[in-house]
C-alpha positions as CSV (number, residue, x, y, z in Angstrom):
1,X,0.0,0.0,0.0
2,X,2.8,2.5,1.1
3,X,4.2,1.7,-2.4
4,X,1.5,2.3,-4.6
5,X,0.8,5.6,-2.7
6,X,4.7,6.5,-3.4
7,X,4.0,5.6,-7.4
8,X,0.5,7.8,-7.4
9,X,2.8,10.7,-5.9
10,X,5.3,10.9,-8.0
11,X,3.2,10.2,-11.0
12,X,1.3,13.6,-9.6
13,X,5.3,15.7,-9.9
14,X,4.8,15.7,-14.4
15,X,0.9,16.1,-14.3
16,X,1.5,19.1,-12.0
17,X,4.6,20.6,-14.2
18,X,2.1,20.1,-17.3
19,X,-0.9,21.8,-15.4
20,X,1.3,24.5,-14.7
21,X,2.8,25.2,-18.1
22,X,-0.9,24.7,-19.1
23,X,-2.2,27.7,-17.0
24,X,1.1,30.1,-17.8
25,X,0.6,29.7,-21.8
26,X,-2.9,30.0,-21.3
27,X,-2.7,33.7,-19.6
28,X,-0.1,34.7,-22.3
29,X,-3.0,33.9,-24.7
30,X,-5.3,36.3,-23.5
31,X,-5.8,39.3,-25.9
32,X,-4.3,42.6,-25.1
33,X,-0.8,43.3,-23.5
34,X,-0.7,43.3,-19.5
35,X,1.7,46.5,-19.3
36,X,-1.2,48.6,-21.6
37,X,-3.8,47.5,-19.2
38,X,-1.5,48.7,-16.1
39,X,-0.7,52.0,-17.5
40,X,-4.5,52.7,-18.8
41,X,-5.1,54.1,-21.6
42,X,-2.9,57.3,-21.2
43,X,0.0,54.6,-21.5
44,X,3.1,56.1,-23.5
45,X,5.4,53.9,-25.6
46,X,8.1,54.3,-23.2
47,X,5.5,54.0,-20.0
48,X,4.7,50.3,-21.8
49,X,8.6,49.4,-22.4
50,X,9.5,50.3,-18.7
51,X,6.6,48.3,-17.5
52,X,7.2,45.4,-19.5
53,X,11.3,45.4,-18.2
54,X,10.0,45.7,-15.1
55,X,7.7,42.6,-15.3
56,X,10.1,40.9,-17.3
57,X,7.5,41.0,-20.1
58,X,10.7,41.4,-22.4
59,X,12.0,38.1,-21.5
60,X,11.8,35.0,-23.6
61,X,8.4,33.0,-23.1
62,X,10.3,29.9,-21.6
63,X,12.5,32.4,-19.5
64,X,9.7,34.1,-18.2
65,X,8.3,30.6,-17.0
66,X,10.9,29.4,-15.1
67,X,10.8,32.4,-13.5
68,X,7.3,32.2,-12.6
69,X,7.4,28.5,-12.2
70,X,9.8,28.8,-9.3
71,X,8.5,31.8,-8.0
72,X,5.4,29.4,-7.3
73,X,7.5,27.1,-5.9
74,X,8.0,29.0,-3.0
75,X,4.0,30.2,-2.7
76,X,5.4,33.5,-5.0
77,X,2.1,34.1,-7.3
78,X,3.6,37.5,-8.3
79,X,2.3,41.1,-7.3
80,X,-1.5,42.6,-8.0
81,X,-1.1,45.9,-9.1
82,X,-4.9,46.5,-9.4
83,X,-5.4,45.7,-5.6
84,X,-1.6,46.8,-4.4
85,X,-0.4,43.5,-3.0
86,X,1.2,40.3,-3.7
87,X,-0.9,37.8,-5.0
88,X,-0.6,35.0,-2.4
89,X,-2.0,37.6,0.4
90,X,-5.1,37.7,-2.0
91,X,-6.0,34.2,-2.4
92,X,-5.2,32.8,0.9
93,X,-8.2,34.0,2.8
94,X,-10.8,33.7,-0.2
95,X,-8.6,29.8,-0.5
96,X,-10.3,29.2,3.2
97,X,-13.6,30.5,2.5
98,X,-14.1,28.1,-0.8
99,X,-12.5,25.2,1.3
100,X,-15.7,26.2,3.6
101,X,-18.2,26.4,0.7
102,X,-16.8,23.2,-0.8
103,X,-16.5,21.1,2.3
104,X,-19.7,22.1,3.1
105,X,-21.3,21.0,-0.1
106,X,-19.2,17.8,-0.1
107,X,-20.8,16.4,2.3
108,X,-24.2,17.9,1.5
109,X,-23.9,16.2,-2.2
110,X,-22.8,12.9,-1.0
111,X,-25.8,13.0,2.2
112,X,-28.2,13.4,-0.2
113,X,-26.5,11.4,-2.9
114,X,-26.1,8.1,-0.8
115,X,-29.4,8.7,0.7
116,X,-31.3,8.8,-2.7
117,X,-29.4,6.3,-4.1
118,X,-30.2,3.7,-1.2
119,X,-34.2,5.0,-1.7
120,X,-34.0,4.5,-5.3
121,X,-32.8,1.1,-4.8
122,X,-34.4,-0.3,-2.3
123,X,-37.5,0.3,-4.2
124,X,-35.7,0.2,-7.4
125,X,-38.5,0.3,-10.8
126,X,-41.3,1.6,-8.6
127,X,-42.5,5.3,-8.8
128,X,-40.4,6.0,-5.9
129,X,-37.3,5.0,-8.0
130,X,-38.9,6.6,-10.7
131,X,-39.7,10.0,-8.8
132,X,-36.0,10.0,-7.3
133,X,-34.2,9.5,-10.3
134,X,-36.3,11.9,-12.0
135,X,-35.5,14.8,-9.1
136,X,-32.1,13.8,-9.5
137,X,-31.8,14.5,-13.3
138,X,-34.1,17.7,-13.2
139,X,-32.0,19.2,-10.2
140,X,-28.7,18.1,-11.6
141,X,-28.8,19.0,-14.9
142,X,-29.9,22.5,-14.3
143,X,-27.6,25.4,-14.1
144,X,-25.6,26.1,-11.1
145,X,-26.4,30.2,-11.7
146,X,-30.3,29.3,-12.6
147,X,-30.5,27.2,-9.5
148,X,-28.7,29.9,-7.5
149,X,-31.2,32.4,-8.4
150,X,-34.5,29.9,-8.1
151,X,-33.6,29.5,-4.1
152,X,-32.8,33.1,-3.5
153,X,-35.9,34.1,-5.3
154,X,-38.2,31.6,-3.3
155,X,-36.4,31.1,0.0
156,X,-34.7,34.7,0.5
157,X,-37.3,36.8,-1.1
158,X,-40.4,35.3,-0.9
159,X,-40.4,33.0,2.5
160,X,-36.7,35.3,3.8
161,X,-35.7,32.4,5.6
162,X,-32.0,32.1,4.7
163,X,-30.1,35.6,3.8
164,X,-29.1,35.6,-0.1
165,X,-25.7,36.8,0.0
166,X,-22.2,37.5,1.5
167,X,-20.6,34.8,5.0
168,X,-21.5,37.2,7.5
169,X,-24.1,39.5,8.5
170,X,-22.5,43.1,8.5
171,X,-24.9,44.4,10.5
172,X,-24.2,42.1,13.2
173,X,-22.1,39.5,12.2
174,X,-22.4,36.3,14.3
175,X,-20.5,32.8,14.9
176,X,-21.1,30.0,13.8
177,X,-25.3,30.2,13.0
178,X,-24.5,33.1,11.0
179,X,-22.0,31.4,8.9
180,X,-24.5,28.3,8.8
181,X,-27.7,30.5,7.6
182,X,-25.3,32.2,4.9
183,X,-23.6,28.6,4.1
184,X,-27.2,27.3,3.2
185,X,-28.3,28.3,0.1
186,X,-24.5,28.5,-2.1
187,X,-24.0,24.7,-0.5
188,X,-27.0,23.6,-1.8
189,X,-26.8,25.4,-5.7
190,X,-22.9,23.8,-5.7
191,X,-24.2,20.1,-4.2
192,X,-27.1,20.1,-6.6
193,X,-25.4,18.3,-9.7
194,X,-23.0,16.2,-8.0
195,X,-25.6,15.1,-5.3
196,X,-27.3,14.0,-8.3
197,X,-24.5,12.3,-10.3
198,X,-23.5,10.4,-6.8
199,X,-27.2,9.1,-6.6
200,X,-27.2,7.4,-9.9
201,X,-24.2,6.0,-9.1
202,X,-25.5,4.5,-5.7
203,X,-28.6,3.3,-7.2
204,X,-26.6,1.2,-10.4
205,X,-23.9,0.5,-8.0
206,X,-26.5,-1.3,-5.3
207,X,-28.5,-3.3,-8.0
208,X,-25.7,-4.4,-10.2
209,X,-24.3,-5.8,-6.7
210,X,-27.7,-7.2,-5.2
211,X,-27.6,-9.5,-8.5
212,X,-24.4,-11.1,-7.3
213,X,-24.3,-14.5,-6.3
214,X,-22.4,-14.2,-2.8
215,X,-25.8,-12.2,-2.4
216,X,-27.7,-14.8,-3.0
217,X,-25.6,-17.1,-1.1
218,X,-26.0,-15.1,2.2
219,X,-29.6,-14.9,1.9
220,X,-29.8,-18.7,1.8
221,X,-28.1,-19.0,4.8
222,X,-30.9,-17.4,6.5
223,X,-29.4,-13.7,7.2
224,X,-31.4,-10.5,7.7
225,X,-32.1,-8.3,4.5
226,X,-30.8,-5.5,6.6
227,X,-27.5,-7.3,7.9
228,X,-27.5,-8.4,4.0
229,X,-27.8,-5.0,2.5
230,X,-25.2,-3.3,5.2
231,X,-22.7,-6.1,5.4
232,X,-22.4,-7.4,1.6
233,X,-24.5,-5.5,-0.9
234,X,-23.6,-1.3,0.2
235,X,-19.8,-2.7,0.9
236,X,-19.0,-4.2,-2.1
237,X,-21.1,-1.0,-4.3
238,X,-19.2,1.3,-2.0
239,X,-15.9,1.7,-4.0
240,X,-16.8,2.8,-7.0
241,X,-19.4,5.7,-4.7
242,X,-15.6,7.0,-3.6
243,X,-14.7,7.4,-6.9
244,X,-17.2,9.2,-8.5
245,X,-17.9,11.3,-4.9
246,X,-14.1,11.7,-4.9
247,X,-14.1,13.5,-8.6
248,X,-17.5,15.4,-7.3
249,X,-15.2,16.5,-4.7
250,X,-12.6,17.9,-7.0
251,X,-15.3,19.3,-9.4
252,X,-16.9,21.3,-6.2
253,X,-13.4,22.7,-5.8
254,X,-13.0,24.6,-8.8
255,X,-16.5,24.8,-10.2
256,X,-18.0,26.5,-7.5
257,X,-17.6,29.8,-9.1
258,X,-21.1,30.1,-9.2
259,X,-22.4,30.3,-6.6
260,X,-19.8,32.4,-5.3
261,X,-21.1,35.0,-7.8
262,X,-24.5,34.3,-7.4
263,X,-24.2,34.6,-3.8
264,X,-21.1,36.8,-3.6
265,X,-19.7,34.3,-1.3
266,X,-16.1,35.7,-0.7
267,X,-14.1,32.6,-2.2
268,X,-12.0,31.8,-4.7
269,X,-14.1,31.5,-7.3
270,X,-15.9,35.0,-7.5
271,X,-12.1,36.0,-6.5
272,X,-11.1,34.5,-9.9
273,X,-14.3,36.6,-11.8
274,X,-13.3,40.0,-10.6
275,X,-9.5,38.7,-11.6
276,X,-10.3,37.9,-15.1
277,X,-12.8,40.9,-15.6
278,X,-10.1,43.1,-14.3
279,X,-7.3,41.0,-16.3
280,X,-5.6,40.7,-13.3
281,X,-2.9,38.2,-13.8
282,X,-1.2,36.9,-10.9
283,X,-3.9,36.8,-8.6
284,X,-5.7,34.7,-12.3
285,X,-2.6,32.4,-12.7
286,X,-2.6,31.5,-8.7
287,X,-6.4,31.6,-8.6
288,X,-5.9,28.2,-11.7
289,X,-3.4,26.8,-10.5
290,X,-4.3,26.1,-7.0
291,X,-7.1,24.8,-8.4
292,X,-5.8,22.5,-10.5
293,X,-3.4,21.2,-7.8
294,X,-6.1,20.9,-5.5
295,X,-8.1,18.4,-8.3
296,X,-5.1,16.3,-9.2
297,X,-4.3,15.6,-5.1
298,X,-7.9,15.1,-4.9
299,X,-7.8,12.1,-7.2
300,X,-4.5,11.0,-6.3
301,X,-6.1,10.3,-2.5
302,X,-9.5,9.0,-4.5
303,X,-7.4,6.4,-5.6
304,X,-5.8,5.0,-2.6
305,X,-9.0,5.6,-0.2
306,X,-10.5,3.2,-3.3
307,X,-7.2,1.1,-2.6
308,X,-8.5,0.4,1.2
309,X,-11.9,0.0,0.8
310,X,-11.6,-2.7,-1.7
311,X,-9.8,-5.8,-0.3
312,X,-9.5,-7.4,-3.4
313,X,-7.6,-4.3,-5.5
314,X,-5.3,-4.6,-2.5
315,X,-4.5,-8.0,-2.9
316,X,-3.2,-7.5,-7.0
């Protein structure tokens, strides 16, 4: 086990260097010429030039990576010079408030997910298989922003049960209810879809394992359909739940954008938005790029948490 986990690791070192060559070329591609957009557009020829010496703008492409490449290294993202600080000091706190959102709607997906899935089953080609799977599908599939602005409009305007934007109250912020009241609504738009994706996958996961023989076997010998269904059936259909949760889980990471700006939940995603609309570069590039490294860890511990739950993938 400790070797395999050694092998997934370093297989992560060239996916990272080609995720972050992916994201530098990709800002370089962005129409328009960073030093312009600094200097506004009073900018003078010899405003740009200095600018772009400064930046190292004047540098060969692969030059200017490395740079930035090992600037990264060492949690360097570069400087803002629309807000007036380095990147890094940025991110950082909007990094802990997605962490919150995505945790949060983690573990709201895969609740409701693993809940609807065992319903679905246990009932499985009966109108309340039908009726789940249909919820599932109609929820999922509809737009994180259109969704977003559905439960605002009926449960912060109409019924004003849950506030429809921002972590905090700023009239009176409070602890941890506060955060809760404000965490509702952006959990549930962001745990919509995978929630939904997770309960298919428990409901063909359960029935393609019921039909099993082993299944059959232990109900022969007399045992409970519960002690069945907990000790043998959800078990054995649990590790491929991980490993479509586990991809939900790196999807909620860097596609909660959002909700954060439906909600202007103060994360990294709506962080990224007013980045990119303000071509804001650094705090863009590290914005990306965290998020890319956070999907490809993500997977990398999907794949050995799938490892232990499943005996018989540890045995080959």
């Amino acid at each position: 086990m400790i070797a395999y986990a050694a092998r997934r690791l370093l297989q992560v070192v060239p996916v990272l260097l080609g995720v972050s060559v992916v994201v530098f070329l990709t800002m370089k591609l962005v129409p328009g010429d960073q030093a312009e957009a600094l200097l506004g557009p009073q900018a003078t020829p010899e405003g740009v030039a200095q600018i772009r010496r400064t930046l190292g703008l004047d540098q060969p492409l692969y030059v200017q990576y490395a740079r930035w490449a090992w600037r990264a290294m060492h949690g360097d993202f570069g400087y803002s010079w629309n807000l007036g600080r380095p990147a890094i000091e940025v991110l950082l706190p909007k990094i802990v408030n997605t962490v919150i959102l995505g945790v949060a709607s983690f573990l709201l997906a895969v609740a409701l997910g693993v809940a609807g899935g065992v319903i679905a089953a246990s009932r499985s080609y009966s109108w309340v298989d039908r009726l789940s799977v249909g919820l599932g599908v109609l929820v999922g599939n509809a737009p994180p922003f259109w969704l977003g602005l559905v439960l605002v409009f009926v449960f912060a305007v109409l019924l004003g049960v849950f506030p429809s934007e921002g972590i905090h109250d700023l009239r009176n912020p409070g602890g941890l209810a506060d955060l809760l009241r404000h965490l509702a609504l952006p959990a549930l738009t962001t745990a919509a879809a995978p929630g939904a994706i997770i309960l298919r996958q428990v409901r063909a996961s359960i029935i393609d394992t019921r039909q099993q023989d082993f299944v059959k076997v232990a109900y022969a010998k007399g045992l409970l359909g519960r002690a069945v269904f907990w000790r043998h059936i959800f078990r054995v259909a649990l590790p491929p739940v991980i490993t479509i949760a586990g991809l939900q889980l790196g999807y909620l990471m860097g596609g909660a954008i959002f909700s954060e700006v439906v909600f202007a939940w103060p994360g990294l995603g709506l962080q990224l938005y007013l980045a990119v609309t303000a071509r804001d570069l650094a705090v863009v590039q590290g914005a990306v790029l965290f998020i890319a490294i956070a999907f490809v860890m993500i997977n990398m511990i999907v794949d050995i948490l799938v490892i232990l739950a499943n005996p018989r993938l540890r045995a080959t």
